[in-house]
PyMOL Python script that loads the backbone (N, CA, C, O; Angstrom):
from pymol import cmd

cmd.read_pdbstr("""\
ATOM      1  N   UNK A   1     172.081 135.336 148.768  1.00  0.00           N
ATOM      2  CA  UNK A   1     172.946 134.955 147.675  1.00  0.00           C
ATOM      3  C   UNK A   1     172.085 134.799 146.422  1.00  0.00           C
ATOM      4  O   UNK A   1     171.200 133.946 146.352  1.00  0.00           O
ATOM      5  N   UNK A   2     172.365 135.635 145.455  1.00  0.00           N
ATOM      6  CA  UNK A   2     171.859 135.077 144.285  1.00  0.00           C
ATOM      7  C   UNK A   2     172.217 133.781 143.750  1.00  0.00           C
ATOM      8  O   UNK A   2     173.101 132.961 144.002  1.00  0.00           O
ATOM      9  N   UNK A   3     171.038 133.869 142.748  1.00  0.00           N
ATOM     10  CA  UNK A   3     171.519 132.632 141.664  1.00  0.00           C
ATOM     11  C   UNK A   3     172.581 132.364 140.892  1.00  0.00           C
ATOM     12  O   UNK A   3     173.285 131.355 140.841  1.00  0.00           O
ATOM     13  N   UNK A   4     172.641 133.821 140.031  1.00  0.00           N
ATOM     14  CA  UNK A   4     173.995 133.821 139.243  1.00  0.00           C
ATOM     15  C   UNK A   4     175.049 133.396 140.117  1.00  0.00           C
ATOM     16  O   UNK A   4     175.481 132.331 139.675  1.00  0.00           O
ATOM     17  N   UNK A   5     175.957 133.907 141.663  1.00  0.00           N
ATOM     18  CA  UNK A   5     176.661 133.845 142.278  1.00  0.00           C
ATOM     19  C   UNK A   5     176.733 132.010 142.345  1.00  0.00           C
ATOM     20  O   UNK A   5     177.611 131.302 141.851  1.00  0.00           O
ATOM     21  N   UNK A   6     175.389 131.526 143.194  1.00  0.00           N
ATOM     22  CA  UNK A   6     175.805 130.382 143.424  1.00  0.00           C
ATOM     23  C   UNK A   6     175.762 129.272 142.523  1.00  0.00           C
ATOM     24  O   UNK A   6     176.434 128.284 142.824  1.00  0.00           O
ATOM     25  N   UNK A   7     175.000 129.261 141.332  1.00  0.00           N
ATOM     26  CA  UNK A   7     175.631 128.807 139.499  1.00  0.00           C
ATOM     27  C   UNK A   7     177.138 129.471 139.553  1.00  0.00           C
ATOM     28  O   UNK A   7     177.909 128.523 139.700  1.00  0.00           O
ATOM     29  N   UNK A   8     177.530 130.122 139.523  1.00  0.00           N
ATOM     30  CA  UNK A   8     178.833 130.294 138.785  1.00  0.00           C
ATOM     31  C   UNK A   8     179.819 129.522 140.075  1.00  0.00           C
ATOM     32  O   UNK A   8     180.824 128.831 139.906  1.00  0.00           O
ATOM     33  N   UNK A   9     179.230 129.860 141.238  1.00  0.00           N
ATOM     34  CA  UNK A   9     180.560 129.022 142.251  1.00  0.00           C
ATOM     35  C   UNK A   9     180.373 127.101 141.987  1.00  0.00           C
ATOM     36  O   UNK A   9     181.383 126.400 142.053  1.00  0.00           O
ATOM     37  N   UNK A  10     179.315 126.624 141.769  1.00  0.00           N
ATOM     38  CA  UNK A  10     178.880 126.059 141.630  1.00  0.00           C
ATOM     39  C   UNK A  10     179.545 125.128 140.275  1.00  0.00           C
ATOM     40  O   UNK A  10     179.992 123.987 140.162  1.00  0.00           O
ATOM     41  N   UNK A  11     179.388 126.011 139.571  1.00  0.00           N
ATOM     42  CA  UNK A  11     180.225 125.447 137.567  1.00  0.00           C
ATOM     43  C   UNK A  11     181.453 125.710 138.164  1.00  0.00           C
ATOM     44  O   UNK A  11     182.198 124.822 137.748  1.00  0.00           O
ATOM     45  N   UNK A  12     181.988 126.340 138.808  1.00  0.00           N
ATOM     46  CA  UNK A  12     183.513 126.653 139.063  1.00  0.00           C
ATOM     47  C   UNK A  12     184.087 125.365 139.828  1.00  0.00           C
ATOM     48  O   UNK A  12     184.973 124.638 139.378  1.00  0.00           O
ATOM     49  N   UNK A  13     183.433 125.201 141.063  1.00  0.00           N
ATOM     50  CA  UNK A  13     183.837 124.142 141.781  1.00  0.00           C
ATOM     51  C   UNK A  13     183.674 122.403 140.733  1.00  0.00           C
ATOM     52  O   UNK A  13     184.480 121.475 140.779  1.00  0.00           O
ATOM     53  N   UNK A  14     182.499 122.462 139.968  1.00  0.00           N
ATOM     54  CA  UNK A  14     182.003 121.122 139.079  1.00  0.00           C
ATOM     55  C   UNK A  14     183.572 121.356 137.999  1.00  0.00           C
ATOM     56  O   UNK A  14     184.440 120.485 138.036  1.00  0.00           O
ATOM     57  N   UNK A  15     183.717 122.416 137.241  1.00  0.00           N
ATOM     58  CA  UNK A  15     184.980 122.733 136.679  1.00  0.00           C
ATOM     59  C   UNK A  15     186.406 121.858 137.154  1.00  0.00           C
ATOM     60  O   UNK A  15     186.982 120.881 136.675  1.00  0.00           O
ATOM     61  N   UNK A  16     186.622 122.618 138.185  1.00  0.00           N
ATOM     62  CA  UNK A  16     187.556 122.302 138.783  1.00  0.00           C
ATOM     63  C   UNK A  16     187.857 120.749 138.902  1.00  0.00           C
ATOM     64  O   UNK A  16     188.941 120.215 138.667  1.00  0.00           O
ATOM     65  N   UNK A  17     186.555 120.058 139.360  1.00  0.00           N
ATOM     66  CA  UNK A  17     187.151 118.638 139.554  1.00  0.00           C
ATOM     67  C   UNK A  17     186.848 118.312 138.089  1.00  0.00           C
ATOM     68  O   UNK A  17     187.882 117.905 137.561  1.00  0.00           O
ATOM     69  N   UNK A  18     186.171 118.329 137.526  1.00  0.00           N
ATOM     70  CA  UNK A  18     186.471 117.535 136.014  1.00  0.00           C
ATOM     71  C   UNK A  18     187.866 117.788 135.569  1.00  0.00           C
ATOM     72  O   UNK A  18     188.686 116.880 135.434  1.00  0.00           O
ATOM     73  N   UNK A  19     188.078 118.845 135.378  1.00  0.00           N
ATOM     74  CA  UNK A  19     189.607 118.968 135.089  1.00  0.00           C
ATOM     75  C   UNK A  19     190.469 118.124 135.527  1.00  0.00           C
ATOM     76  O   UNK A  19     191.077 117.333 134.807  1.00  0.00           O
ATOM     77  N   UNK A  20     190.610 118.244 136.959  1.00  0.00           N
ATOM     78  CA  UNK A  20     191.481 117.442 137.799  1.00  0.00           C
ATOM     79  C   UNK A  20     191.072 115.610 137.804  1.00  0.00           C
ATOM     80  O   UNK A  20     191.741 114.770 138.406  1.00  0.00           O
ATOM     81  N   UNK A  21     190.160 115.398 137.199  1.00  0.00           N
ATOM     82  CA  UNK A  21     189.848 114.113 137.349  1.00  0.00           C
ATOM     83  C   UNK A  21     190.019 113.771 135.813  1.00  0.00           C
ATOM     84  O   UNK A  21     189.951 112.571 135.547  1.00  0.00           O
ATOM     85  N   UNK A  22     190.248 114.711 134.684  1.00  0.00           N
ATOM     86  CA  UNK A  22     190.341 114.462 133.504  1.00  0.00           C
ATOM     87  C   UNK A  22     191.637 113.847 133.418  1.00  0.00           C
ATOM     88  O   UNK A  22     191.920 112.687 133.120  1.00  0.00           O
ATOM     89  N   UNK A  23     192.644 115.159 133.838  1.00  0.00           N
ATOM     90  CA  UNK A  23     193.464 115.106 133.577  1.00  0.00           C
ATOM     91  C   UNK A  23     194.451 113.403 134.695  1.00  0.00           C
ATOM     92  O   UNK A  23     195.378 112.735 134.238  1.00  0.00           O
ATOM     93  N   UNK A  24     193.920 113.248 135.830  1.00  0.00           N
ATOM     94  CA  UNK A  24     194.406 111.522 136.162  1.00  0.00           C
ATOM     95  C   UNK A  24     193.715 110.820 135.394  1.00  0.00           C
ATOM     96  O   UNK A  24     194.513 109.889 135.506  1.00  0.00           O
ATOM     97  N   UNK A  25     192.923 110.393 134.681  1.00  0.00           N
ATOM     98  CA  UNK A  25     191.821 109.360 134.001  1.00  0.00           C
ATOM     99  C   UNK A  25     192.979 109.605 132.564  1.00  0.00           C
ATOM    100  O   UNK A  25     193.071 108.826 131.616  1.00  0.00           O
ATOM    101  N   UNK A  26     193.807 110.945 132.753  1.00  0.00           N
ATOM    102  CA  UNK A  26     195.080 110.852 131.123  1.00  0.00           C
ATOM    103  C   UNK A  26     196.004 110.087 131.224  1.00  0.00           C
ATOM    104  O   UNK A  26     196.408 109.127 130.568  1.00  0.00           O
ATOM    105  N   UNK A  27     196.437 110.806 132.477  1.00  0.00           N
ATOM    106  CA  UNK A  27     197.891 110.299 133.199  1.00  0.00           C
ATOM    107  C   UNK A  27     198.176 108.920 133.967  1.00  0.00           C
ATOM    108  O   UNK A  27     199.208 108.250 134.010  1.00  0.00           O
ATOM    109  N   UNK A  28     196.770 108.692 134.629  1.00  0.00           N
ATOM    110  CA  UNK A  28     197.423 107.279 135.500  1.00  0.00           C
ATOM    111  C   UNK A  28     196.025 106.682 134.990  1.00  0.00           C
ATOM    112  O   UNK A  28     195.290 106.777 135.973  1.00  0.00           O
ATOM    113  N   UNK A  29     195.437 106.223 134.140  1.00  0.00           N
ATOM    114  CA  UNK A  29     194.204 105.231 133.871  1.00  0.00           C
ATOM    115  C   UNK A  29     194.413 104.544 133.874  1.00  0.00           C
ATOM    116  O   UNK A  29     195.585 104.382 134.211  1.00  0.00           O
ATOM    117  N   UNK A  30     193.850 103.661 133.629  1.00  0.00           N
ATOM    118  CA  UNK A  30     194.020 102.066 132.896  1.00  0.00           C
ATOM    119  C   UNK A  30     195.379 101.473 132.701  1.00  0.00           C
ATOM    120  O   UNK A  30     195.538 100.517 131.942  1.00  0.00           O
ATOM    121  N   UNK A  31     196.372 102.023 133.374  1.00  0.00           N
ATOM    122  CA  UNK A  31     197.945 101.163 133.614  1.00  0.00           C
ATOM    123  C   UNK A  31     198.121 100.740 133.698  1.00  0.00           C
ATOM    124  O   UNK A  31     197.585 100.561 134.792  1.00  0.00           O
ATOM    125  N   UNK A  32     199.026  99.330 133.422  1.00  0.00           N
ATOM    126  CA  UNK A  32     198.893  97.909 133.917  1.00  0.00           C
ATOM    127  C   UNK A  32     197.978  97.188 134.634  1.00  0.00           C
ATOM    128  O   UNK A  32     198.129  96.522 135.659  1.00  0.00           O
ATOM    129  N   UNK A  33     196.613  97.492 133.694  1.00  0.00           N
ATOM    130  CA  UNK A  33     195.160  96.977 133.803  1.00  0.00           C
ATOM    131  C   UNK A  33     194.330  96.066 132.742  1.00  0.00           C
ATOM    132  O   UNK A  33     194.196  96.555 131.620  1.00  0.00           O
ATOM    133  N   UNK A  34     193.757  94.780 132.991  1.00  0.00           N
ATOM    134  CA  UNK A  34     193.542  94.120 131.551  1.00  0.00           C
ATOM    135  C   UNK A  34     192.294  94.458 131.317  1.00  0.00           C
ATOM    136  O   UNK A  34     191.910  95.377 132.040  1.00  0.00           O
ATOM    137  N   UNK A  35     191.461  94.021 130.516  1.00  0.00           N
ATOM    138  CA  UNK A  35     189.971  94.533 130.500  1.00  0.00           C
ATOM    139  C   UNK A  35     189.843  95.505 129.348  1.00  0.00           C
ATOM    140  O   UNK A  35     190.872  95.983 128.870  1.00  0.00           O
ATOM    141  N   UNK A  36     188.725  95.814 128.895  1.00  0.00           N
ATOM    142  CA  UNK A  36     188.544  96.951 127.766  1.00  0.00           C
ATOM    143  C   UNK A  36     186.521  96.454 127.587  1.00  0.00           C
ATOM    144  O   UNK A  36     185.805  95.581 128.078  1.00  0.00           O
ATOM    145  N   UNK A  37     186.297  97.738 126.504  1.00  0.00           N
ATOM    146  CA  UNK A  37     185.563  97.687 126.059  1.00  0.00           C
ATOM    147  C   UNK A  37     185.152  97.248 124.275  1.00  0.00           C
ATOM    148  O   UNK A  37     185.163  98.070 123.358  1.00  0.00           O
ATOM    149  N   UNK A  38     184.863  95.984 124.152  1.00  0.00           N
ATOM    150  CA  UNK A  38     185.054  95.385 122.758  1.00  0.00           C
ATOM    151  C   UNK A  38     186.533  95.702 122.539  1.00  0.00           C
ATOM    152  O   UNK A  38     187.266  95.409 123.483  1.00  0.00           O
ATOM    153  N   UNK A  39     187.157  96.303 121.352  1.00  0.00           N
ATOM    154  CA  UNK A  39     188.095  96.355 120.581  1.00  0.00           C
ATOM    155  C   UNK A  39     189.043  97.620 121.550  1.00  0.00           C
ATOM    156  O   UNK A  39     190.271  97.666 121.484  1.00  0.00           O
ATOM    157  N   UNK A  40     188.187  98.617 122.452  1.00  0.00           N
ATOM    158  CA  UNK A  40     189.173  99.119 123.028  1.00  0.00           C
ATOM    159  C   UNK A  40     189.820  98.776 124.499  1.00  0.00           C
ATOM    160  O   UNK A  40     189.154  98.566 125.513  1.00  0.00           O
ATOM    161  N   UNK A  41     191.007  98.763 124.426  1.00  0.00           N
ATOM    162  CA  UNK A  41     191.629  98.421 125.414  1.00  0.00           C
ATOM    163  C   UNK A  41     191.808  99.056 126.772  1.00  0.00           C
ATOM    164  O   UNK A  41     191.845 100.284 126.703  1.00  0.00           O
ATOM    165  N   UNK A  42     191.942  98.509 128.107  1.00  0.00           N
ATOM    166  CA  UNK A  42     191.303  99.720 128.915  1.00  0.00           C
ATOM    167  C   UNK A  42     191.990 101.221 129.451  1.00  0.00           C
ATOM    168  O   UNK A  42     191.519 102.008 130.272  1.00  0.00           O
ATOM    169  N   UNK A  43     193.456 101.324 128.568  1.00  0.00           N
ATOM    170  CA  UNK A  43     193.960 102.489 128.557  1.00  0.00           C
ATOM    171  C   UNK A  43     193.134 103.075 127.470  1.00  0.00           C
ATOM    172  O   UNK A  43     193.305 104.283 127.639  1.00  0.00           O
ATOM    173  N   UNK A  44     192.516 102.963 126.681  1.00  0.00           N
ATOM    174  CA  UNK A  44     191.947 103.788 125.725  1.00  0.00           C
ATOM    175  C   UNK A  44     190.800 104.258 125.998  1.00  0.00           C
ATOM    176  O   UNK A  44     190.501 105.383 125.598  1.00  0.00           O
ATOM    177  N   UNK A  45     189.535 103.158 127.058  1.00  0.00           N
ATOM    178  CA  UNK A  45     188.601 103.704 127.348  1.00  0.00           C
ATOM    179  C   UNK A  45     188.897 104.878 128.795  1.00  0.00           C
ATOM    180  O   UNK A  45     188.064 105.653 129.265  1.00  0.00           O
ATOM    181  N   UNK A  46     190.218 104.696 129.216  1.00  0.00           N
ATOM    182  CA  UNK A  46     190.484 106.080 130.029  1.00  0.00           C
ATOM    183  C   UNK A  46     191.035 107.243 129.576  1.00  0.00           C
ATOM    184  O   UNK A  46     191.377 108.373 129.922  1.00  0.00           O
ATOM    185  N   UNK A  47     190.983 106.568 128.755  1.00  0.00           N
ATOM    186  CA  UNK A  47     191.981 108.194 127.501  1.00  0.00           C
ATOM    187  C   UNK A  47     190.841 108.562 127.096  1.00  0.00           C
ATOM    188  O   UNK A  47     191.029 109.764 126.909  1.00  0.00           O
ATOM    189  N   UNK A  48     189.692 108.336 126.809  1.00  0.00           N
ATOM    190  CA  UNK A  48     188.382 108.873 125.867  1.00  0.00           C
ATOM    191  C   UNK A  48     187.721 109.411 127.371  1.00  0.00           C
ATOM    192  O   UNK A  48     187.410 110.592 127.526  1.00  0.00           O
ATOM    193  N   UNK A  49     187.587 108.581 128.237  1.00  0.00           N
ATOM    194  CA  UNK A  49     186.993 109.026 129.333  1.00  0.00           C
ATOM    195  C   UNK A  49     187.604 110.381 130.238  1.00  0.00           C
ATOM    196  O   UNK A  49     186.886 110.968 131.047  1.00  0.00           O
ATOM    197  N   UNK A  50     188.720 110.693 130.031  1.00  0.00           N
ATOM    198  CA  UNK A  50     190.154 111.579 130.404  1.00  0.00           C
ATOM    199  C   UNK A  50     189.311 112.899 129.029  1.00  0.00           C
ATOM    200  O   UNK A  50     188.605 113.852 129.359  1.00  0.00           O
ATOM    201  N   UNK A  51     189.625 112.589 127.806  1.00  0.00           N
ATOM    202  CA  UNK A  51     189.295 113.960 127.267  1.00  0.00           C
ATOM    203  C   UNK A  51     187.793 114.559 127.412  1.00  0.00           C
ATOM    204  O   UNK A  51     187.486 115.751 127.398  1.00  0.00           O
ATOM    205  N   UNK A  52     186.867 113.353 127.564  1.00  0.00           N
ATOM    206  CA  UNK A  52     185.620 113.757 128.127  1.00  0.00           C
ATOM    207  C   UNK A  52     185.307 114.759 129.459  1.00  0.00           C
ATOM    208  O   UNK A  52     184.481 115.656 129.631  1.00  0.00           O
ATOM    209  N   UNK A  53     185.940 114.409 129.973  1.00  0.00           N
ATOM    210  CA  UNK A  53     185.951 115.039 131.528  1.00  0.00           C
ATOM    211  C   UNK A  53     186.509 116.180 131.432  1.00  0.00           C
ATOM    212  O   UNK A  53     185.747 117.091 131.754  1.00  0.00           O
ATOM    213  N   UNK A  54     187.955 116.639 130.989  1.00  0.00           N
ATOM    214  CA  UNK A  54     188.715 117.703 130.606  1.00  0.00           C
ATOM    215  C   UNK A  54     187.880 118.511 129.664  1.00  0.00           C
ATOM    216  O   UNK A  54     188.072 119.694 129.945  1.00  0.00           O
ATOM    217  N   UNK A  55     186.991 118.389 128.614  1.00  0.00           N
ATOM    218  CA  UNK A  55     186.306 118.766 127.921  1.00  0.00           C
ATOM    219  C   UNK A  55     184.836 119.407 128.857  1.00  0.00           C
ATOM    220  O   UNK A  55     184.166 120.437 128.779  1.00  0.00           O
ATOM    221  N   UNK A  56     184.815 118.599 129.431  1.00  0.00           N
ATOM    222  CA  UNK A  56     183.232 118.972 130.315  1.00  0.00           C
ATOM    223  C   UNK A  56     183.791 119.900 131.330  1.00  0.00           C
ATOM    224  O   UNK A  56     183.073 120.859 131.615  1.00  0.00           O
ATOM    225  N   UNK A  57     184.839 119.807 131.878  1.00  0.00           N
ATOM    226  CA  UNK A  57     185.450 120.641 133.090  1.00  0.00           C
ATOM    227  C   UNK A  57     185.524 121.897 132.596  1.00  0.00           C
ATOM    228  O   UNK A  57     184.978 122.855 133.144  1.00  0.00           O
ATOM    229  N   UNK A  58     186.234 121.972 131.481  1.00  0.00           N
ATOM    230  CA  UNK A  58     186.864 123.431 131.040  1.00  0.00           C
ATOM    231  C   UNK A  58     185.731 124.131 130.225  1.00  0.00           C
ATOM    232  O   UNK A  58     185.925 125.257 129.765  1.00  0.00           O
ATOM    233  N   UNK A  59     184.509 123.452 130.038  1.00  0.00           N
ATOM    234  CA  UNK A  59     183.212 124.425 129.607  1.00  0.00           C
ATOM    235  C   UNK A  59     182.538 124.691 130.855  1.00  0.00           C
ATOM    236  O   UNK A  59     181.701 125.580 131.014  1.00  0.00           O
ATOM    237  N   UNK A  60     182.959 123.842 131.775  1.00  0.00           N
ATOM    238  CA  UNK A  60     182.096 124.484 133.220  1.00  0.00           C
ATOM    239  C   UNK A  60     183.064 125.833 134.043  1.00  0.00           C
ATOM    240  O   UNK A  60     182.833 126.678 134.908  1.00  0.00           O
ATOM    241  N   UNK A  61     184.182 125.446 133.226  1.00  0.00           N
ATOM    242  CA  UNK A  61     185.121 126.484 134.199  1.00  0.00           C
ATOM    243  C   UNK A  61     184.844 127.689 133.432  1.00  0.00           C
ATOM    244  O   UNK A  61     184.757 128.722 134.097  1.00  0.00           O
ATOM    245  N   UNK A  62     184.669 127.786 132.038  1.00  0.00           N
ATOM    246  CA  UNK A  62     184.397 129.107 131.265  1.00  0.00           C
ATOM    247  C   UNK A  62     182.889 129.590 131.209  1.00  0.00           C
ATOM    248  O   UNK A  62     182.473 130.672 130.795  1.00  0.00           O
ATOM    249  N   UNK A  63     182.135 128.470 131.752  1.00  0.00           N
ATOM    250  CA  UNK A  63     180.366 129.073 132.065  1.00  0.00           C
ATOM    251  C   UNK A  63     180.677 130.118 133.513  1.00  0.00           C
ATOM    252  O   UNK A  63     180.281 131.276 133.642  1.00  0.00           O
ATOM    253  N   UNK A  64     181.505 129.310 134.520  1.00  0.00           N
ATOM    254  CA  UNK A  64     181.282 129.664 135.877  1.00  0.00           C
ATOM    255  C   UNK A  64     182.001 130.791 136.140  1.00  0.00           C
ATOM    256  O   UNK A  64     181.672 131.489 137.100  1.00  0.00           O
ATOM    257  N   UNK A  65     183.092 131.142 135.327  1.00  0.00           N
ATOM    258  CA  UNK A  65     184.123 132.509 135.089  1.00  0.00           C
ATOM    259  C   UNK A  65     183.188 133.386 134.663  1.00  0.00           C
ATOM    260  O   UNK A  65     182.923 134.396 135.316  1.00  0.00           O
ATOM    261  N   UNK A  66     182.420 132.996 133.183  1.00  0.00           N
ATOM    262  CA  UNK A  66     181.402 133.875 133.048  1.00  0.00           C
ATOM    263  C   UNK A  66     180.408 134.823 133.476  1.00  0.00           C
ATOM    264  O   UNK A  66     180.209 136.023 133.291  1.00  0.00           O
ATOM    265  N   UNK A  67     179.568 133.421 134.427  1.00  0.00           N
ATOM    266  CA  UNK A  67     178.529 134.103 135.434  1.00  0.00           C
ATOM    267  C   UNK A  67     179.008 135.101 136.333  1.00  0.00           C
ATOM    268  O   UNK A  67     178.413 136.169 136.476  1.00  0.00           O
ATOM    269  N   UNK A  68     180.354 134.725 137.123  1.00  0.00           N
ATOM    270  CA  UNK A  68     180.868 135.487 137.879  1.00  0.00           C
ATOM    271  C   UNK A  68     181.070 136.737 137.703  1.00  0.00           C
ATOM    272  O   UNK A  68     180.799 137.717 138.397  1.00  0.00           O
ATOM    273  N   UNK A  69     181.828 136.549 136.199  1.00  0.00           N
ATOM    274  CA  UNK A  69     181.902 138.027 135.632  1.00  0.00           C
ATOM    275  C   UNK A  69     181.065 139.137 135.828  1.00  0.00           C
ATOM    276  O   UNK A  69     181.014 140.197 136.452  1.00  0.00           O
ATOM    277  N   UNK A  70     180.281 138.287 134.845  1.00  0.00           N
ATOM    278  CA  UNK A  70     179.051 139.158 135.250  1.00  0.00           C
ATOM    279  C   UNK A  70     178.139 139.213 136.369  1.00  0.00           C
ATOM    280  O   UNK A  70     176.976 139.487 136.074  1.00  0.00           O
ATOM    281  N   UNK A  71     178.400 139.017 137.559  1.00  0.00           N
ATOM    282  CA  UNK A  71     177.650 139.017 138.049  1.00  0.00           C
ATOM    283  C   UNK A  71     178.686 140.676 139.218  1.00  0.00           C
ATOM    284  O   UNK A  71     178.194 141.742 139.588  1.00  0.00           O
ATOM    285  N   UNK A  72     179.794 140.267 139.378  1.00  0.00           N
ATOM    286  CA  UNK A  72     180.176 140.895 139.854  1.00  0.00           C
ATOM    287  C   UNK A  72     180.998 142.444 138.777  1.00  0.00           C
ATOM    288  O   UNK A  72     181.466 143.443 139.324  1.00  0.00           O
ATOM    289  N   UNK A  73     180.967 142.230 137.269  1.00  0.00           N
ATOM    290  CA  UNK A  73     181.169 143.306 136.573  1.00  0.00           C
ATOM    291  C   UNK A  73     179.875 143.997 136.428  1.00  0.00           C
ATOM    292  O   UNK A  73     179.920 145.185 136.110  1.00  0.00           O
ATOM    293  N   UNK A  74     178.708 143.427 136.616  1.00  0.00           N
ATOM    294  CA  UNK A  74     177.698 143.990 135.346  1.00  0.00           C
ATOM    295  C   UNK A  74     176.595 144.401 136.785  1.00  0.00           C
ATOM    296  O   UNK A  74     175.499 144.927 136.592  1.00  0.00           O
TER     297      UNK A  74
END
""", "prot")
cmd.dss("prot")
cmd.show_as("cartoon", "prot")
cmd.util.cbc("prot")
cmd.orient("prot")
């Protein structure tokens, strides 16, 4: 197995769960939960923590699409 192959399955699979963990850390975070960080409250530090993850997921999902690409176009 090459490298490229197992980097790109690799960013694909890391992808995948950031996404999926972004997107609950949007939807069900900090819900009828008290606590925060200073001034933010702790639905907000899961909403920042939610676009972080979704943000990190979907550059690992477009690195790991990439490699693949090329690994299996080129």
């Amino acid at each position: 197995m090459s490298a490229a192959l197992a980097l790109g399955l690799l960013l694909l699979l890391a992808g995948f769960g950031g996404v999926g963990y972004g997107l609950y850390a949007l939807l069900h975070g900090g819900r009828g939960q008290s606590g925060g960080i200073g001034p933010l409250p702790e639905r907000g530090v899961h909403v920042i923590a939610g676009l972080r993850m979704l943000v990190v997921g979907a550059v690992c999902l477009v690195a790991g699409g990439y490699l693949l690409w090329s690994y299996f176009g080129g």
